[in-house]
C-alpha positions as CSV (number, residue, x, y, z in Angstrom):
1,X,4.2,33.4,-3.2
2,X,4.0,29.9,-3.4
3,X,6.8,27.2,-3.4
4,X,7.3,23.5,-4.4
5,X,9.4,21.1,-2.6
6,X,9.8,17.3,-1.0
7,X,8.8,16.2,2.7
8,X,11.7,14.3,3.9
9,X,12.7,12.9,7.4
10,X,8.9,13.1,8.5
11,X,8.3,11.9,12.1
12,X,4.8,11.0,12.4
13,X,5.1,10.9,16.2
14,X,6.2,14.1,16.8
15,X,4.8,15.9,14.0
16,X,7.3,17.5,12.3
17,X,9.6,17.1,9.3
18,X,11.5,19.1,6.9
19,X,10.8,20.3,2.8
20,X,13.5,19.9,0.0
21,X,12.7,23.0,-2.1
22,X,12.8,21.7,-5.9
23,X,15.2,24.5,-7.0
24,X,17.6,23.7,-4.3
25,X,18.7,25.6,-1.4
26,X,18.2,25.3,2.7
27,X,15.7,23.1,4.0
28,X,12.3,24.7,5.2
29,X,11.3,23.2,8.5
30,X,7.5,21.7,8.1
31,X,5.4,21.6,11.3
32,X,1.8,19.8,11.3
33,X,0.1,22.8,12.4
34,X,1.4,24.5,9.2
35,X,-1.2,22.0,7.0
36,X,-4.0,23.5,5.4
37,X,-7.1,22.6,7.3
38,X,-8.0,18.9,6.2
39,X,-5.3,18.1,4.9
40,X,-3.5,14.5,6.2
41,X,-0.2,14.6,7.8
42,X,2.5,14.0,5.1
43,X,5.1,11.4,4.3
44,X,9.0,11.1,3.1
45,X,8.8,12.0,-0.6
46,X,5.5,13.6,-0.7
47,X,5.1,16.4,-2.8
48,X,4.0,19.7,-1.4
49,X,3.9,23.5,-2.0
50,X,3.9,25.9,0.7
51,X,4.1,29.4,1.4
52,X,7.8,30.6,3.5
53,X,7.7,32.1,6.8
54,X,10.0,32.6,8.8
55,X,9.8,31.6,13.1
56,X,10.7,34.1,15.9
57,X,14.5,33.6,15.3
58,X,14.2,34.4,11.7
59,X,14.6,30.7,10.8
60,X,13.1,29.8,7.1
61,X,9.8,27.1,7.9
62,X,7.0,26.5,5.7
63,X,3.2,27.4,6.0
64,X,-0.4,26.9,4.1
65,X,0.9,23.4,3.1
66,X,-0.6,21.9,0.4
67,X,-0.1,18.1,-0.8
68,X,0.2,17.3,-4.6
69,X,0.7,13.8,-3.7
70,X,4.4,11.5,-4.9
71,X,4.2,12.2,-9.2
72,X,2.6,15.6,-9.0
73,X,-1.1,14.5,-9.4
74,X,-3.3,16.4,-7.3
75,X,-3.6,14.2,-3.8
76,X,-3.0,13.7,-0.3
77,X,0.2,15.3,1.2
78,X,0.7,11.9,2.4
79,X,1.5,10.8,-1.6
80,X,0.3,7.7,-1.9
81,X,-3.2,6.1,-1.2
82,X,-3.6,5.0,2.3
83,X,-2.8,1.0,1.6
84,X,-5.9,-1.5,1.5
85,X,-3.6,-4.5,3.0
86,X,-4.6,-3.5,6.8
87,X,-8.5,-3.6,5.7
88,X,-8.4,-7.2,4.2
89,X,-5.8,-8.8,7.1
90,X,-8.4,-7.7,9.5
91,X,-11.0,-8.7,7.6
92,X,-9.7,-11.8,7.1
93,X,-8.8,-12.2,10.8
94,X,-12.2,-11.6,11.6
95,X,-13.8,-13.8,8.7
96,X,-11.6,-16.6,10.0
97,X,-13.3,-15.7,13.8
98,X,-16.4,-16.2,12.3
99,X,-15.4,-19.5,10.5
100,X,-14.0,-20.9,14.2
101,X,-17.4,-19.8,16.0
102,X,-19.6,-21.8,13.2
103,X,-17.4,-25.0,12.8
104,X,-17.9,-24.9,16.7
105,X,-14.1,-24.6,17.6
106,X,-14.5,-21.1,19.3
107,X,-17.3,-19.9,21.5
108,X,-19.9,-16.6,19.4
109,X,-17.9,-14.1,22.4
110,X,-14.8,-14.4,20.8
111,X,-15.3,-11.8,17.9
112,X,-17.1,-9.5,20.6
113,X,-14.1,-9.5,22.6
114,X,-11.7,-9.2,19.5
115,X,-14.5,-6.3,18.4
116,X,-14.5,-4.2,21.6
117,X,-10.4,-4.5,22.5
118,X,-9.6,-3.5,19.0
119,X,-12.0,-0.3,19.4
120,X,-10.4,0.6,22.9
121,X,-6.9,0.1,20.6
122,X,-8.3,2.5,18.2
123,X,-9.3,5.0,20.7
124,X,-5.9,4.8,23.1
125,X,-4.1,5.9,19.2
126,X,-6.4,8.3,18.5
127,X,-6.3,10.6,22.4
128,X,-2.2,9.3,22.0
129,X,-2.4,11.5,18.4
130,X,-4.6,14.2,19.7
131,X,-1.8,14.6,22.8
132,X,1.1,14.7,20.2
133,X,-0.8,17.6,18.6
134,X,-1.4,19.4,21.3
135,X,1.5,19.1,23.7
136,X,-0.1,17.6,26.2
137,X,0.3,13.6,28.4
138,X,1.1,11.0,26.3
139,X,-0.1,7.4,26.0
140,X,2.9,5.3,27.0
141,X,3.8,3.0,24.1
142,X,3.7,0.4,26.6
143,X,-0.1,0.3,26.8
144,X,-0.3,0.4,23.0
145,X,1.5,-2.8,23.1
146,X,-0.7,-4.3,25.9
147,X,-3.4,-3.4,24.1
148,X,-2.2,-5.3,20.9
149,X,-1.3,-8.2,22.9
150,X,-4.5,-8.2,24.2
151,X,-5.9,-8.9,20.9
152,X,-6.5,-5.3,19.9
153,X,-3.7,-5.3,17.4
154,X,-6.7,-4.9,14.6
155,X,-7.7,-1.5,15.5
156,X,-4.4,-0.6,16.2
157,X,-3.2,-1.7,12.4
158,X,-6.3,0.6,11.2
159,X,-5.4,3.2,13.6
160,X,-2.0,3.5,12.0
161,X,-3.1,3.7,9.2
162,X,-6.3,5.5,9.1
163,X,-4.8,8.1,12.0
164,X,-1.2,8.1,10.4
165,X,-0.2,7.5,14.1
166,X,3.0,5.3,14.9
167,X,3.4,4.0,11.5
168,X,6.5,5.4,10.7
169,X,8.5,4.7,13.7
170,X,10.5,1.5,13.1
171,X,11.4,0.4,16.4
172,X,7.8,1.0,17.6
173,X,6.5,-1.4,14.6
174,X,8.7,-4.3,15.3
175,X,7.4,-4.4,18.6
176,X,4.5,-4.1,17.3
177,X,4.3,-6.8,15.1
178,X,5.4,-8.9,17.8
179,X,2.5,-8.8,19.9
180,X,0.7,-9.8,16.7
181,X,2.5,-13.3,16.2
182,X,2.3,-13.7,20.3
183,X,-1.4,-13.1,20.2
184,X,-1.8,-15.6,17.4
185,X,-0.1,-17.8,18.6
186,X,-1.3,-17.9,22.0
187,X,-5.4,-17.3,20.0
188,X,-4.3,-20.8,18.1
189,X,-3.8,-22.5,21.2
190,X,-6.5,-21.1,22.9
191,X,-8.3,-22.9,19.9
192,X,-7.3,-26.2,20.7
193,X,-8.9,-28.7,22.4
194,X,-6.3,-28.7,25.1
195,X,-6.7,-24.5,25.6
196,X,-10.6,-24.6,24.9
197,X,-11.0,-24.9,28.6
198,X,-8.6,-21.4,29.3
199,X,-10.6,-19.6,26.6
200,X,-13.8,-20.4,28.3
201,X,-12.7,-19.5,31.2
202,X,-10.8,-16.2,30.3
203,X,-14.2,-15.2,28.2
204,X,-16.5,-15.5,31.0
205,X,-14.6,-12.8,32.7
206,X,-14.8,-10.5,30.1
């Protein structure tokens, strides 16, 4: 028999939540291993239905999830479509790269470097997800920050979103976004006459 309910108090990082049941009653405990095979990892408010188990100390928790998206439309269990915001501000970052290289204020190896840090990003997220899942050594949020800093903060905003990795943890965001207005800051300097010099130099050792 199947059942209805809300995700709520999700936690992307670890991977587990818990299910309002519509008609009331105890929360079911939600696990991501109890997702129907392709389906994303879910969201607060998402709408799923689920089948009730019970674990090996008779405690109620929910398998064969199924999402039905936020309004009951037939979806993602993460509810709502992935947002497109990430996919134009890095789009935009790099479009603006591209202006800098041909108005001659930043040397063509600039993008490549932005390019390949931002795909180390994505793949430090991606074995940091895969190690959640399975139990196993973690990446230490520290290197996702370097990383960032670094100037891989692009893959890392399409990791998060396009993983559903770290995008739900507040304190880990607003460190994140940090590293984002330090990088620009220190790229826009860089980008001046006075830092051309430093970025030269910086980009012949990479």
């Amino acid at each position: 028999m199947r059942f209805q309910g809300r995700v709520t108090q999700w936690q992307d990082d670890r991977g587990y939540g818990f299910i309002i049941p519509d008609g009331g009653g105890e929360r079911i405990f939600l696990h991501v291993r109890a997702l129907v095979s392709q389906q994303p990892r879910p969201a607060d408010g998402a709408i799923v239905t689920y089948e009730l188990a019970r674990d090996a100390q008779g405690r109620p928790r929910a398998a064969a999830v199924r999402g039905l998206g936020r309004q009951g439309e037939k979806s993602t269990v993460s509810g709502p479509r992935a947002r497109r915001w990430p996919w134009a501000l890095t789009a935009l970052f790099f479009a603006g790269l591209g202006a800098a290289v041909l108005a001659g204020r930043a040397p063509a190896a600039l993008p490549a470097f932005y390019a390949a840090i931002s795909l180390i990003a994505f793949a430090a997220y991606a074995i940091d997800k895969s190690a959640a899942r399975n139990g196993t050594w973690r990446t230490p949020e520290k290197t996702l920050h370097l990383l960032a800093l670094a100037g891989g903060w692009p893959g890392a905003l399409l990791a998060q979103q396009l993983l559903r990795h770290k995008s739900a943890k507040g304190s880990f965001l607003a460190v994140f976004w940090a590293t984002v207005i330090v990088n620009g800051g220190l790229l826009g300097y860089l980008l001046t006459p006075g830092g051309s010099p430093l970025l030269h130099r910086l980009l012949d050792q990479f």
